[in-house]
VEXROTI-940296 format. One record per residue (C-alpha): z, x, y. Coordinates in steps of 0.1 Angstrom, whole numbers, plus 2048, in hexadecimal, padded with zeros to 3 digits. Layout:
N
   Z   X   Y
   Z   X   Y
...
This chain:
677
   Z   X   Y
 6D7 8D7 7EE
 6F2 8EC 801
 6FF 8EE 822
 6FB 912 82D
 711 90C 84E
 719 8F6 866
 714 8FE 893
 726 8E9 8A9
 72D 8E8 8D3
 73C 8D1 8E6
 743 8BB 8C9
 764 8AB 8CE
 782 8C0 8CD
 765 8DF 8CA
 75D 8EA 8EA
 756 90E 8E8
 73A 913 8CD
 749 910 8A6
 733 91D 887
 73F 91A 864
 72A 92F 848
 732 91D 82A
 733 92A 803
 714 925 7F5
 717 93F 7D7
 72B 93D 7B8
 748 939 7C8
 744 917 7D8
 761 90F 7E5
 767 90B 80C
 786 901 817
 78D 8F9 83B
 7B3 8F2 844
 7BC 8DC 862
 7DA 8C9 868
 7D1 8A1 875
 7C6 8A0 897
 7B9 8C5 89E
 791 8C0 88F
 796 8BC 86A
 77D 89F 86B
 76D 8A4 885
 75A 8BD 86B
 753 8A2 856
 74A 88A 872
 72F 8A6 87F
 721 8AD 860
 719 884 85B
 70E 881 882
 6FA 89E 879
 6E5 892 85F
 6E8 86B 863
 6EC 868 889
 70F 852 87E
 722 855 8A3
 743 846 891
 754 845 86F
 763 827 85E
 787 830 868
 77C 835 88D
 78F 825 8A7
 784 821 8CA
 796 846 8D6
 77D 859 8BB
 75B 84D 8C8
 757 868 8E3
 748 880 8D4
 743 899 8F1
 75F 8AE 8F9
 772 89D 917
 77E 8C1 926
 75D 8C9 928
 751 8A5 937
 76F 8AC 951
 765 8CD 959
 73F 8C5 963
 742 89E 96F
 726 88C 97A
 70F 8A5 968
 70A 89C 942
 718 8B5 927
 702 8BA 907
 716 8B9 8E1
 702 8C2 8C5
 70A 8CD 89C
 6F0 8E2 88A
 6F1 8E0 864
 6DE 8F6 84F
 6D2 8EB 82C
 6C5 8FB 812
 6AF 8E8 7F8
 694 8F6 7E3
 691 918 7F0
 689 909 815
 6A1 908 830
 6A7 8EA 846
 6B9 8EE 86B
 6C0 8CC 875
 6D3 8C8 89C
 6D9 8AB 8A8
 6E8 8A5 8C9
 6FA 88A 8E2
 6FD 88B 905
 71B 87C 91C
 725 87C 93D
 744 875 953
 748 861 972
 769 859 981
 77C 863 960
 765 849 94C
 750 855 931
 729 84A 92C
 71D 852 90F
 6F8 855 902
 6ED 837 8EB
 6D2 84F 8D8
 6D3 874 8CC
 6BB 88D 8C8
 6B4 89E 8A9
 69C 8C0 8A3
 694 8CD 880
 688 8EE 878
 67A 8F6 854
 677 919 846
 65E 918 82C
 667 92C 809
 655 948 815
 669 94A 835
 654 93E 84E
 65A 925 868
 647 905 864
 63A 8FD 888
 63F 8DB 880
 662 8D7 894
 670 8AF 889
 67C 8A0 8AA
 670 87B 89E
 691 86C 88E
 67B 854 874
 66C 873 86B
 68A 888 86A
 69D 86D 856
 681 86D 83B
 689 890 835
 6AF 88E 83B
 6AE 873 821
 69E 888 806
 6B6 8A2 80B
 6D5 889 80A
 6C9 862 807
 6E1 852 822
 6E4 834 809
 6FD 84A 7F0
 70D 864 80D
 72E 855 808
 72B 85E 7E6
 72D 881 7E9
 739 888 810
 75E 872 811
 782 86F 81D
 799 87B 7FC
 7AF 85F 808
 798 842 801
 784 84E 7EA
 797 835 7D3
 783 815 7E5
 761 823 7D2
 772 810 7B0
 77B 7F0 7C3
 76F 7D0 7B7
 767 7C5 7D5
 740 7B9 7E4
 73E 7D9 7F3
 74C 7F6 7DE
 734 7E3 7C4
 70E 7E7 7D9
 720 809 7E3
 723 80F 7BE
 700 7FD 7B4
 6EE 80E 7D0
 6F8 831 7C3
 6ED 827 7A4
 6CB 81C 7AC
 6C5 83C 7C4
 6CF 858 7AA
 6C1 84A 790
 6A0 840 79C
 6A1 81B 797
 69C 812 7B9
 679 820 7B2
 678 806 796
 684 7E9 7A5
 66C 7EB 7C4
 64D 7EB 7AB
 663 7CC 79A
 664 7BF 7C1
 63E 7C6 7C7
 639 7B1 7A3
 64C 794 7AB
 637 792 7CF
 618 791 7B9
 624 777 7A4
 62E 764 7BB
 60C 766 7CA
 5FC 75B 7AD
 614 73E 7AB
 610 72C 7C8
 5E9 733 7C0
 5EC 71F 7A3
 602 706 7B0
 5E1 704 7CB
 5CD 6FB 7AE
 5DB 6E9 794
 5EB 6CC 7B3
 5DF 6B0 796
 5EF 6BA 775
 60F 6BF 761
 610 6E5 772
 613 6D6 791
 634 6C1 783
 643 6DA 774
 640 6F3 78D
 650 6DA 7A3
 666 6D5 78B
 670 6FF 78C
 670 6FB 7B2
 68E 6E3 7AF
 69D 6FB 797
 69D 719 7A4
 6AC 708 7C4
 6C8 6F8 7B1
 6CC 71F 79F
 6CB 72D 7C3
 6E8 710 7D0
 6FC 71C 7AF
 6F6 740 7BC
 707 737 7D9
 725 722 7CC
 72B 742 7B5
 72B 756 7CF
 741 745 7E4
 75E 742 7CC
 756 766 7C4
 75D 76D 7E9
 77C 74F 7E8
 786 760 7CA
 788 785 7DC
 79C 771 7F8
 7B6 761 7E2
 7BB 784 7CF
 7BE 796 7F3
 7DB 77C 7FE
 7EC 781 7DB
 7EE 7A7 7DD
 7F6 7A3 802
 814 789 7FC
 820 79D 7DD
 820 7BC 7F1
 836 7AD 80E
 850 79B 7F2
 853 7BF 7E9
 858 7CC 806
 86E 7B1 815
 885 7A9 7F4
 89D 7C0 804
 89C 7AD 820
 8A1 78C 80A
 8C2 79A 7F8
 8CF 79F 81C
 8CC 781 82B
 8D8 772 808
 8F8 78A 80D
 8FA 784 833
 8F9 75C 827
 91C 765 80E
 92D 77C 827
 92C 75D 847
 935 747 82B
 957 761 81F
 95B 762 846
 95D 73D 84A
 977 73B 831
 98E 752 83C
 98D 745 862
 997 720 84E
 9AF 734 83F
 9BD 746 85C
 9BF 729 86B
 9D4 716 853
 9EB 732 856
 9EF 72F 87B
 9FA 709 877
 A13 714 85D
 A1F 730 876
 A23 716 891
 A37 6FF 87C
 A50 717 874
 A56 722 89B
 A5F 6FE 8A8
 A7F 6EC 8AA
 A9D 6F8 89F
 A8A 71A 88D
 A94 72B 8AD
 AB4 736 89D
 A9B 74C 88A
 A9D 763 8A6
 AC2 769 8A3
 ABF 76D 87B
 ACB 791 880
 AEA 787 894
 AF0 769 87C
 AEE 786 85F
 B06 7A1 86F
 B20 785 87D
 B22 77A 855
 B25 79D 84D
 B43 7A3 861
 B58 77E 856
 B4F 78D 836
 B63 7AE 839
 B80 79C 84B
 B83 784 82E
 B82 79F 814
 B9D 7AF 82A
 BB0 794 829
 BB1 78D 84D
 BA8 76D 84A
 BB6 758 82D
 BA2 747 819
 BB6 729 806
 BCA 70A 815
 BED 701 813
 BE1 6E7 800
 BD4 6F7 7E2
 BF6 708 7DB
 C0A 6E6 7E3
 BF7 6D9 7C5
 BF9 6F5 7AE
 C1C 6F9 7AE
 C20 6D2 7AA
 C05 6D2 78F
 C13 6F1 780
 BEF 6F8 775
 BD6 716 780
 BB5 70F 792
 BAA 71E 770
 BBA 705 758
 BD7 717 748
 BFB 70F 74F
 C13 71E 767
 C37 71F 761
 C54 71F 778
 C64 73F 780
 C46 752 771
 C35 768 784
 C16 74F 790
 C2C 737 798
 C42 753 7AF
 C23 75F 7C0
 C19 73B 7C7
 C3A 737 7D9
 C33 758 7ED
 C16 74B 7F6
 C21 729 801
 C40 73C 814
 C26 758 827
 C0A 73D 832
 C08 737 854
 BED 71C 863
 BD6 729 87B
 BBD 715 891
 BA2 72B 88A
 BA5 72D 864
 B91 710 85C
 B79 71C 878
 B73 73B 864
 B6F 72C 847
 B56 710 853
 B44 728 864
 B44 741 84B
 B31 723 834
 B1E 71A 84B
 B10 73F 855
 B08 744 831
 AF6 726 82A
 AE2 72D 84C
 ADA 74F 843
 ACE 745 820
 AB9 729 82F
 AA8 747 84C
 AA2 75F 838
 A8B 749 821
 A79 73E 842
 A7B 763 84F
 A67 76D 82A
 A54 74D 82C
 A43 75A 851
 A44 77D 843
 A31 777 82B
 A18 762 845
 A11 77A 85C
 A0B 790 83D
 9F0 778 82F
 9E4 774 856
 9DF 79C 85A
 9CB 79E 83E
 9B5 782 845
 9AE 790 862
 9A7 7B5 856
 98E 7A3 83D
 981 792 858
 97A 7AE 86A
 969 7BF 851
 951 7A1 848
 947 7A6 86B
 93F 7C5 86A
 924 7C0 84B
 91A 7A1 85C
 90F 7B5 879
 900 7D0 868
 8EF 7B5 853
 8E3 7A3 86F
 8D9 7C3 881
 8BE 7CE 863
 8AF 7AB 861
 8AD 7AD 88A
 886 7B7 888
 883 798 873
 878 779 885
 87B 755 87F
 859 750 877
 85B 772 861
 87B 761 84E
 86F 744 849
 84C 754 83A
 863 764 828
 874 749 816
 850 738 811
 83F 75B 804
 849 752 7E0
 83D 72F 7E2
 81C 737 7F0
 814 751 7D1
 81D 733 7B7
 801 721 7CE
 7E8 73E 7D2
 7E9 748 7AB
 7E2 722 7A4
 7C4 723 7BF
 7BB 743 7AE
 7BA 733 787
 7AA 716 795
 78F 72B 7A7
 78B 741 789
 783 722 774
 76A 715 78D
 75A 735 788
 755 734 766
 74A 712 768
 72F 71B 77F
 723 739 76B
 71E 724 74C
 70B 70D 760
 6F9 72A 76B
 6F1 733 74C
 6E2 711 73D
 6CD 70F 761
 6BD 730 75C
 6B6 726 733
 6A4 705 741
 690 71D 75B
 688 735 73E
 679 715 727
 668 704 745
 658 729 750
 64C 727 72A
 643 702 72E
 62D 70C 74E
 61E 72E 73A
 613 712 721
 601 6FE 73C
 5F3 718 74E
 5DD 727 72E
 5D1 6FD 72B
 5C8 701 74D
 5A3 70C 74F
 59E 70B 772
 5BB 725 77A
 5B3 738 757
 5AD 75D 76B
 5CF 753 781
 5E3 74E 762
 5D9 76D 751
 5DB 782 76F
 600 776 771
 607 778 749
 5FA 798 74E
 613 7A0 76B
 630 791 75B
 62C 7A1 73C
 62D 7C3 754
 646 7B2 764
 65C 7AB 743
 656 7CC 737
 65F 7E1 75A
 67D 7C7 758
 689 7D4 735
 680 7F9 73C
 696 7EF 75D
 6B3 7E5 745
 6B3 7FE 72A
 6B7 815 740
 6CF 80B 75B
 6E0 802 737
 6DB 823 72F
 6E6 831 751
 705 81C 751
 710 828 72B
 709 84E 737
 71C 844 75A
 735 833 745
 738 855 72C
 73B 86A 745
 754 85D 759
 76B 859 73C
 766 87C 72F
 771 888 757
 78C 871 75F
 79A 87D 73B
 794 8A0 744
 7A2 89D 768
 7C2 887 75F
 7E5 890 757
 7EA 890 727
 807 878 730
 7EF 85E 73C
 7D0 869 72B
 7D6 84C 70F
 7D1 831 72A
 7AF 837 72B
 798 82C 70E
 77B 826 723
 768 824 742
 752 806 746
 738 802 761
 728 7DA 75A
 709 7C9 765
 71D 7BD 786
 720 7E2 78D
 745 7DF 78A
 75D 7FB 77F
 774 7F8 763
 78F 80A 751
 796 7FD 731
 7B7 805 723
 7C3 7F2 6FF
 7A5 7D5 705
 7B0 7CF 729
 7A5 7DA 749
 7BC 7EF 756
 7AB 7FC 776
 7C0 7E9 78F
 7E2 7F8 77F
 7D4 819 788
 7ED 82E 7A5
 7D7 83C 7C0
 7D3 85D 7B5
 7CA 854 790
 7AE 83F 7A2
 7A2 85D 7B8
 79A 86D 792
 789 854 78A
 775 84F 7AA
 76C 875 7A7
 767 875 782
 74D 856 787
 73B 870 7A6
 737 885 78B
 727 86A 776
 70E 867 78F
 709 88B 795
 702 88D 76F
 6E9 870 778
 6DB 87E 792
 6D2 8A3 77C
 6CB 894 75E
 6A8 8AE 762
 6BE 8CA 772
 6C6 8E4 756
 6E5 8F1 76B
 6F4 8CC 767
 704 8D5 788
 707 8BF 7A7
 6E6 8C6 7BB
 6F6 8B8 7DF
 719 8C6 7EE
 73A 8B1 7E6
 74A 8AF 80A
 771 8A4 807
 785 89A 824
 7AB 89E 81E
 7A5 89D 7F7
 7C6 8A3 7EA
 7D8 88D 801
 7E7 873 7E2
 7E2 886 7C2
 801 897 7AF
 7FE 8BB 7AA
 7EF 8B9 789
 7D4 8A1 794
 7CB 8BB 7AF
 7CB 8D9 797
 7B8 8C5 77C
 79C 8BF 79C
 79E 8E2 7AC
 797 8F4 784
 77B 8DC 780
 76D 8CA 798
 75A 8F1 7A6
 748 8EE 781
 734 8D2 788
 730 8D1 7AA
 719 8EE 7BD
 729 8EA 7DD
 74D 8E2 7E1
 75A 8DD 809
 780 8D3 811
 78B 8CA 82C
 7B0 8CB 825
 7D1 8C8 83C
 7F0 8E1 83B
 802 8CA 823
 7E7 8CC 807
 7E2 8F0 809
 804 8F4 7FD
 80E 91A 7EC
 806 908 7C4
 7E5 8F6 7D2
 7DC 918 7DF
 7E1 92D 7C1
 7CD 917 7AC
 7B1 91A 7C4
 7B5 93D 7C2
 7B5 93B 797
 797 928 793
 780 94B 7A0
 76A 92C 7B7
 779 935 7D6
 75F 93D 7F0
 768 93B 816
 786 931 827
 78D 925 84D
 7A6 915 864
 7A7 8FF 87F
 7B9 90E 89E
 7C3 8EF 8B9
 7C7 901 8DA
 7CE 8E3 8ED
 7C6 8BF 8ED
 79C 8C2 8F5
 797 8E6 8E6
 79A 8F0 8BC
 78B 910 8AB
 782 91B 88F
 78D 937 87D
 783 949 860
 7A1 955 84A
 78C 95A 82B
 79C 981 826
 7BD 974 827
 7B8 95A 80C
 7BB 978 7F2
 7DB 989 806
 801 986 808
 7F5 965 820
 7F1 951 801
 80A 95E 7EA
């Protein structure tokens, strides 16, 4: 199957008529560039409402469901506007045109949309004539749609690159997703609804014999299994609900260890804002304290502080005078008693007539007694003791006002990172900080729910297991009674007879899904090895796909899937595609994919190895490759790889007039110029 092109008008942002021819040759590469919000995937959207009538996508919100284009729904309020999209296929030399079409209308700026569409498919037989046959029945139309592209595995093969990473989930979902695609590729589903049609008969032929045999051991012991399976069907149920309790628990731990990440940040600054009003509280105690000491030293007789530089330069100037001798300083007095002593102030003698005991006589003879001598001399004491005793006060609140100055520059700058502090955690609120605080407690209590719940699963499994052991012998114990039973003889041989089909469909059914999962599981290791980076080529050992249809990446004997980043999980999403592709042609000689691999934003997380490693060989196993890339992934090095590989068929872009109106240009002869390079 390939899409030969795709025909759209009035589809969304595509109001004039848009048709893209795509590469359907060797070179199967189309790549169609549009930056978010001018059509990108739209294309992608109209090429699923085409086939599947899907009006939204996963990702929709409410502001994507129009799908007819508003400018146009202005322009012609109250009549309707028509928006279709023609696809055409190609599949086994016949060509399918499939249009389908919606209709809306506007009234007083609301828009009423259509709840059904319309859909017409042409066929054009191998030999090139029309079948007159034109589908417009949509049962009918999906019958054919659905051998072309079974809607059941479309998101297998037409995806967002950005979440193609959910395919390898373990959750309920990803797994039918994953069991579905299984079953539809490789034909089991074919198997299991002969194993369904089996299981009706024999359940027929059960109660049939239960009809009969109302009198006998049968009868107990089909009782009997009727209690069992009901207490194997309430087991079912309590496994499944800690299965969906054990999903819960593991969503809440991710979610909680995610937000510790993201708020330990947060965490160290309230833990620093707690230290800096704590430094802050100090220094006002200790500002404080200063002030008191300040205060003590200003009251009372400290005012003579004030006058410490008068007290200072009037001691100065007594000085001078007494080193002038203006002012003498001894008494008459001391001489009196030296010349009577005949002894110096020193100790040693003086003798009469000798020249200390004349100049003592001098002295005596020149003194005169003034009333301001002693003055002078008190005073002069007292101003030196005074000036000693100020100046020590005078360094004392120096050295105060010092200590006060730089408490308060500190201070001021422990206000500043306070407020920054408390401006950052301002988006925080009470409720969030005081989550916050609790976060670490509630992941001790969720990993302890989570061992607990994991134990009652295993639990519940083993008694599982002995239940379906005691079904197994009682189904033999009633086989046993049924071939006693001669009234219900034909009944019980019709049903060995079925359940020895039934048995032997069953193991065909599990060698070969065994089979399919070893060849799924072989294939996807040999691509992910092939499509990831040598440095991390020795995490992979193998890729395991189990009976729960559940993906696995063992690495050293553990799982290692979950440790994966996002882009080393795209491989491995693609790499398991590829799988199924293999699957899927096991008959085809070409061992190429047979339906189109349709890519929306495909390189949006992978390094730029990853996407070379994709772009060289995802075009070898695929028939069909479509892109639908933004500006950022069509980079200059993405592009010259694309140019390398020789698979490069068709390029266009997206052109976004305005807000209602995109087209779509086709810049394939530039891909090979000076546009690329």
């Amino acid at each position: 199957m390939k899409i030969r092109s795709i025909e759209l008008e009035n589809f969304k942002q595509y109001k004039n008529k848009q048709i893209i021819q795509f590469s359907t040759n060797e070179n199967n590469i189309t790549i169609i560039k549009g930056n978010n919000g001018e059509g990108k995937t739209t294309l992608f959207r109209a090429i699923i409402f085409c086939l599947f009538g899907e009006l939204k996508l996963p990702q929709d919100t409410e502001n994507d469901l129009d799908l007819v284009n508003i400018l146009s729904l202005k322009h012609n309020q109250p009549l309707p506007v028509r928006a279709y999209v023609k696809t055409i296929i190609e599949e086994n030399q016949k060509i399918y045109e499939i249009e389908r079409s919606i209709e809306s209308i506007m009234k007083n700026d609301q828009i009423i949309t259509s709840e059904n569409t319309d859909i017409e498919i042409k066929i054009i037989e191998k030999d090139g004539n029309i079948n007159p046959n034109i589908i417009k029945n949509e049962e009918k139309a999906q019958k054919i749609i659905n051998n072309l592209l079974n809607k059941d595995i479309k998101d297998f093969f037409f995806f967002d690159g950005e979440k193609i990473e959910n395919l390898i989930n373990s959750d309920n979902k990803s797994k039918k997703e994953i069991k579905n695609g299984i079953l539809k590729l490789s034909k089991i589903d074919k198997l299991e609804k002969i194993i369904d049609i089996l299981n009706v008969s024999i359940s027929k032929y059960n109660k049939e014999i239960k009809r009969y045999n109302l009198d006998t051991k049968l009868q107990a012991k089909n009782i009997e299994l009727d209690k069992l399976e009901k207490n194997i069907k309430n087991k079912e149920y309590e496994l499944e609900k800690n299965y969906k309790e054990k999903n819960y628990i593991t969503k809440e731990l991710n979610y909680i260890e995610l937000k510790l990440v993201e708020n330990i940040k947060a965490k160290e600054n309230l833990n620093t804002l707690k230290i800096l009003k704590e430094q802050k509280n100090k220094i006002d105690k200790r500002l404080n304290d200063l002030k008191n000491e300040s205060l003590e030293y200003i009251k009372g007789k400290n005012i003579t502080l004030l006058l410490l530089d008068k007290i200072e330069r009037c001691y100065e100037e007594i000085k001078i005078l007494k080193k002038e001798d203006k002012i003498q300083n001894y008494s008459i007095e001391l001489i009196d008693e030296l010349l009577e002593n005949k002894k110096c102030i020193c100790g040693n003698p003086i003798h009469k007539n000798s020249e200390s005991y004349n100049k003592l006589l001098e002295l005596k003879n020149n003194y005169s007694e003034s009333d301001y001598k002693r003055f002078y001399e008190d005073f002069y004491i007292n101003l030196k003791i005074l000036k000693e005793s100020k100046k020590s006060k005078k360094d004392r609140i120096s050295k105060i006002l010092k200590n006060i100055n730089e408490s308060k520059d500190d201070r001021e700058k422990i206000l500043i990172q306070i407020e920054t502090l408390e401006e950052k955690l301002s988006n925080l609120s009470s409720e969030k900080l005081s989550n916050l605080d609790n976060s670490e407690n509630t992941l001790k209590s969720l990993k302890k729910d989570l061992i607990n719940n994991e134990a009652g699963i295993q639990n519940l499994e083993k008694e599982m297991k002995i239940l379906k052991i005691k079904k197994t012998d009682l189904l033999n114990e009633i086989e046993k009674l049924e071939k006693e039973e001669k009234e219900i003889k034909n009944l019980s041989i019709k049903k060995k007879y079925l359940n020895n089909f039934l048995k032997t469909i069953n193991e065909i059914k599990d060698n070969y899904i065994q089979k399919v999962r070893t060849t799924l599981s072989e294939e996807s290791t040999n691509m992910t090895k092939k499509l990831i980076n040598e440095k991390d080529k020795n995490l992979i050992d193998s890729i395991k796909i189990n009976d729960k249809y559940e993906i696995s990446l063992n690495s050293q004997g553990h799982d290692f899937l979950a440790n994966l980043s996002a882009g080393q999980k795209h491989l491995v999403s693609l790499s398991f595609i590829y799988a199924l592709a293999k699957i899927a042609n096991e008959n085809n000689e070409e061992n190429t994919l047979s339906i189109p691999l349709i890519m929306d934003t495909p390189f949006g997380r992978l390094s730029s190895e990853h996407r070379k490693s994709i772009i060289e060989n995802v075009p070898q196993f695929c028939s069909q490759w479509i892109l639908l890339v933004t500006d950022t992934e069509l980079e200059d090095k993405t592009k010259s790889i694309i140019k390398n590989t020789n698979y490069f068929g068709k390029y266009y872009e997206i052109n976004k007039k305005n807000e209602y109106i995109s087209i779509i240009e086709n810049k394939t002869n530039l891909f090979g110029g000076n546009y690329f390079d």
